[in-house]
C-alpha positions as CSV (number, residue, x, y, z in Angstrom):
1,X,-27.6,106.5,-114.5
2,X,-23.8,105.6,-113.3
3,X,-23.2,102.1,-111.7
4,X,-22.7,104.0,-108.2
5,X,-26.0,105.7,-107.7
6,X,-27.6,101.9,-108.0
7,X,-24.9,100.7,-106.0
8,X,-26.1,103.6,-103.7
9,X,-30.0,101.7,-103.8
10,X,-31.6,99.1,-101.1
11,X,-32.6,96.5,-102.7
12,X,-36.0,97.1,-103.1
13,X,-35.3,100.6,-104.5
14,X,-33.4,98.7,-107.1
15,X,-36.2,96.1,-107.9
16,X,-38.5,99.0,-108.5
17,X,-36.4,100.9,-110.8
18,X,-35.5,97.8,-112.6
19,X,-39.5,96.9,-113.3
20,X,-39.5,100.8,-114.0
21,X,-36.6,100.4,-116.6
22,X,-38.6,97.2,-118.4
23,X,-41.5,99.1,-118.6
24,X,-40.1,101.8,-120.2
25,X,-37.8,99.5,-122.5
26,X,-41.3,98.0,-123.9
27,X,-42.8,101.3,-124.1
28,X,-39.5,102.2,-126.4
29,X,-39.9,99.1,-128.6
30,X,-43.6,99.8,-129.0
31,X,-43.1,103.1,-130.2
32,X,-40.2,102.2,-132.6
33,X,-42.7,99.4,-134.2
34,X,-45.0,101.8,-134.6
35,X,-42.8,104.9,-136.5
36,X,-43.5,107.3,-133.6
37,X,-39.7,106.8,-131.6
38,X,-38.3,110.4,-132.0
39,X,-34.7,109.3,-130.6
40,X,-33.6,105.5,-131.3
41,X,-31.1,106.4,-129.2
42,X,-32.6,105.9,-126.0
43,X,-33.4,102.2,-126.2
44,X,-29.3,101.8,-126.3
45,X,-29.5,103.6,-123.1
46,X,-32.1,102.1,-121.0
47,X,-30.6,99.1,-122.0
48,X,-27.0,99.6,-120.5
49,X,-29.0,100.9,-117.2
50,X,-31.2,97.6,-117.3
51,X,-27.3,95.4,-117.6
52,X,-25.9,97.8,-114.7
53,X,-28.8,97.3,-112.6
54,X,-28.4,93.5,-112.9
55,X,-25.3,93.6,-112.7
56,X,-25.2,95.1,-109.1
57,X,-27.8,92.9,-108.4
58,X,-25.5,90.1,-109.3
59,X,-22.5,91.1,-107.5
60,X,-25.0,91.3,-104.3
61,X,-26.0,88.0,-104.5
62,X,-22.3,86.7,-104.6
63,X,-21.4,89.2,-101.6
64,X,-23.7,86.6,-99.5
């Protein structure tokens, strides 16, 4: 996802997709203990959506 369509979240929307984007991290890591990740790739990539999400979370919190 690009930094604008979180941006584009409330921030409830944004808390969700972030526990969403954990889960899913986890899920990633469990699989690639195991030997059954089919593209490494993606934990790199949920990863950088996990920092932009916190990110915009961030930059909220300073707005106040």
């Amino acid at each position: 996802m690009k930094v604008a369509e979180f941006r584009e979240m409330t921030p409830s929307e944004l808390a969700e997709k972030l526990s969403q984007m954990r889960h899913t991290l986890f899920e990633l890591r469990r699989k690639q203990a195991v030997g059954n990740l089919e593209h490494p790739e993606q934990i790199a990539v949920v990863r950088k959506d996990i920092a932009k999400a916190e990110t915009v979370l961030r930059e909220r919190e300073l707005a106040k």
